[in-house]
N, C-alpha and C positions, 0 to 999 in steps of 0.2 A: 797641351796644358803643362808641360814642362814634368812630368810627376815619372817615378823611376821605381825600381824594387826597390831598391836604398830606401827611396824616401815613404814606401811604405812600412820598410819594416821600422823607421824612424819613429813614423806615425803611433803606432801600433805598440810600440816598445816603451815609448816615454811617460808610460805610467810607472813602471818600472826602473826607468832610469832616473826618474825624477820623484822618490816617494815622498820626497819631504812638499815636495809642491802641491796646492791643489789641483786634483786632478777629477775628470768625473766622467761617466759612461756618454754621457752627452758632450760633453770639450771632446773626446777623443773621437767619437760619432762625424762631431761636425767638421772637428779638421780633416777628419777623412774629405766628409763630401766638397768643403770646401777647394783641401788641398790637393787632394787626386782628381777628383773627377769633374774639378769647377762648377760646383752649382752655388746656387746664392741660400741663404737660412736666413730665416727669422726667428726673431723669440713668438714665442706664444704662449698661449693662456695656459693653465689646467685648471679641472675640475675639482674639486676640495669638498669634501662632504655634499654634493650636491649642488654647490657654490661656484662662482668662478670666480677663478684668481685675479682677473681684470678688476672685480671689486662694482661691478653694475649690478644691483639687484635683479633688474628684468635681462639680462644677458640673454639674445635670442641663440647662441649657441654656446653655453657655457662647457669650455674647456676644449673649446674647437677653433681658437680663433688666434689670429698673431695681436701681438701687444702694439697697436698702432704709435702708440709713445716711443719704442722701442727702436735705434737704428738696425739698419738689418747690415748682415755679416757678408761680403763679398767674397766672391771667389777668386781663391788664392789666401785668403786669410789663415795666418800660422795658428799651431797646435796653442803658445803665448797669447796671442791676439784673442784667438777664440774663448780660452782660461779668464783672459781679463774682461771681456764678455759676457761671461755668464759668471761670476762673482756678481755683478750688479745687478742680478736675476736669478739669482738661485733656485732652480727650481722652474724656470721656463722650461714650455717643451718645444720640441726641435721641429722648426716648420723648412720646407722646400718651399721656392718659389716656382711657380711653374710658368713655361713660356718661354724663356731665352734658352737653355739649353736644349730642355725637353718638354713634350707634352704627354698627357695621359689618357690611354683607355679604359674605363672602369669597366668591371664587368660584376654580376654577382660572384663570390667565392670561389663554389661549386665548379657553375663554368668555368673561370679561368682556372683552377688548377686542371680540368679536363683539357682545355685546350694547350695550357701550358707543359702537360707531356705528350698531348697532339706535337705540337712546334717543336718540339727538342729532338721527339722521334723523328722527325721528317727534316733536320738537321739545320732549319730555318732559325735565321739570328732572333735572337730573341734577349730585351736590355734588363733592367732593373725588374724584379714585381714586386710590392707591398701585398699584404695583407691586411686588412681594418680589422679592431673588434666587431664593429658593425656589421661583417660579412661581404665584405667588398674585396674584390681584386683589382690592385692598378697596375699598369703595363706602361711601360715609362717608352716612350715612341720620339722620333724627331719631330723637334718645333713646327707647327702650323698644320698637326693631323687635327687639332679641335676643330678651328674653322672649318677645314675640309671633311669633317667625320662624316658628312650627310650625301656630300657630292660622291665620297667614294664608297658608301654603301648602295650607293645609287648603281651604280658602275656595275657595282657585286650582283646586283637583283635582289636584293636587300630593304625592307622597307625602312621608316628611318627610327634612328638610335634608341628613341623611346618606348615603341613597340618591340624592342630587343633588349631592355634593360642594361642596354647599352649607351655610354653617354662618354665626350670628349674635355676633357680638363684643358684648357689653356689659359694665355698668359692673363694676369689678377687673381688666379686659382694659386691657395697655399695648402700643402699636403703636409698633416701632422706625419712626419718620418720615424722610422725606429731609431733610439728604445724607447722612444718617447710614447705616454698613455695620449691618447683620444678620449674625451668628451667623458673622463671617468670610467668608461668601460672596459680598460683593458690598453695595452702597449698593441704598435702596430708592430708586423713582423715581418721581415725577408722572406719571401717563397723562394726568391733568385734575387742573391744581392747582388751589387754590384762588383763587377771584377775587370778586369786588365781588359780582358775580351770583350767585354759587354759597358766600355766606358761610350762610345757612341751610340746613342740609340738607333732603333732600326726604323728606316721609314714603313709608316700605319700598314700603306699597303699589302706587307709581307706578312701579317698577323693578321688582317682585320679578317681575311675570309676566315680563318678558324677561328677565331673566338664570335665571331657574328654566326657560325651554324653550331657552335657551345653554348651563346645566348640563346638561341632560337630553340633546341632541346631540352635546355633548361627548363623555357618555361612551358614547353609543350607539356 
């Protein structure tokens, strides 16, 4: 992806460097994700008293959803790029594409923080995690564990994903990302943000058995 210390602490700094310019917790957010770690963003909706900013009375998921109007932001897009971006949307919230770099495991909450100092303890790679207000944990894994979620629980002895409250996010899936709020209920959050270390994700494999006997406990 070309991206260096330099050009994190670049990233990172140019609020600072640049006071007189607009600047926003969301512009700085995306150029991260865009400019370190290449993934692609979307604008998206939020929630407003109840309402979604889309402006659809019947909105089947108000404040969850990307602004289809809206071009989406590529990866590699500068810290600039991204500022002139959201001037034209003030107030969108920061969506991930999912599918091309990475895909996702959901898990409830609970479990995944259980599993996730399972996996740390036992010294096992482990990539990006969110947390939802909603109570969800997602586990940012390499492209095309969704299609596969079913095959390789299968493997595990596992039954499948939905009996485990376990399910696979791939590509047409947008993940409202931090600091951005979800559906009005609250901003999502890092359990494990991204870092130097954890800019590849790990393939499913390597996690699915611990967080699939974390689901399976959970819901026993």
């Amino acid at each position: 992806m070309g991206f260096t210390i330099g050009g994190i602490r670049e990233i990172r700094s140019g609020t600072r460097r640049r006071g007189r310019s607009y600047r926003s917790s969301e512009c700085t957010a995306v150029a991260e994700y865009t400019g370190l770690w290449g993934w692609d963003v979307v604008r998206g909706a939020r929630a407003v008293g109840g309402a979604c900013s889309c402006g659809r009375t019947n909105c089947p998921a108000p404040g969850a959803h990307l602004l289809e109007f809206a071009p989406g932001i590529p990866a590699g897009a500068t810290l600039d790029e991204v500022t002139r971006a959201w001037r034209e949307l003030p107030g969108a919230a920061v969506m991930l594409a999912v599918g091309r770099v990475f895909d996702v495991i959901e898990v409830a909450e609970p479990a995944g923080r259980r599993a996730l100092v399972r996996l740390e303890r036992m010294g096992l790679p482990v990539g990006p995690v969110t947390a939802t207000p909603d109570g969800r944990a997602q586990f940012f894994v390499a492209p095309g564990a969704a299609a596969e979620l079913p095959a390789l629980l299968y493997r595990l002895g596992w039954d499948d994903p939905g009996s485990l409250d376990l399910r696979g996010l791939g590509p047409g899936t947008f993940l409202t990302a931090p600091p951005s709020d979800r559906g009005g209920c609250g901003p999502v959050r890092w359990l494990r943000p991204p870092a130097l270390d954890t800019a590849k994700p790990p393939q499913a494999r390597l996690l699915l058995g611990t967080l699939a006997y974390a689901a399976h406990r959970s819901r026993a």
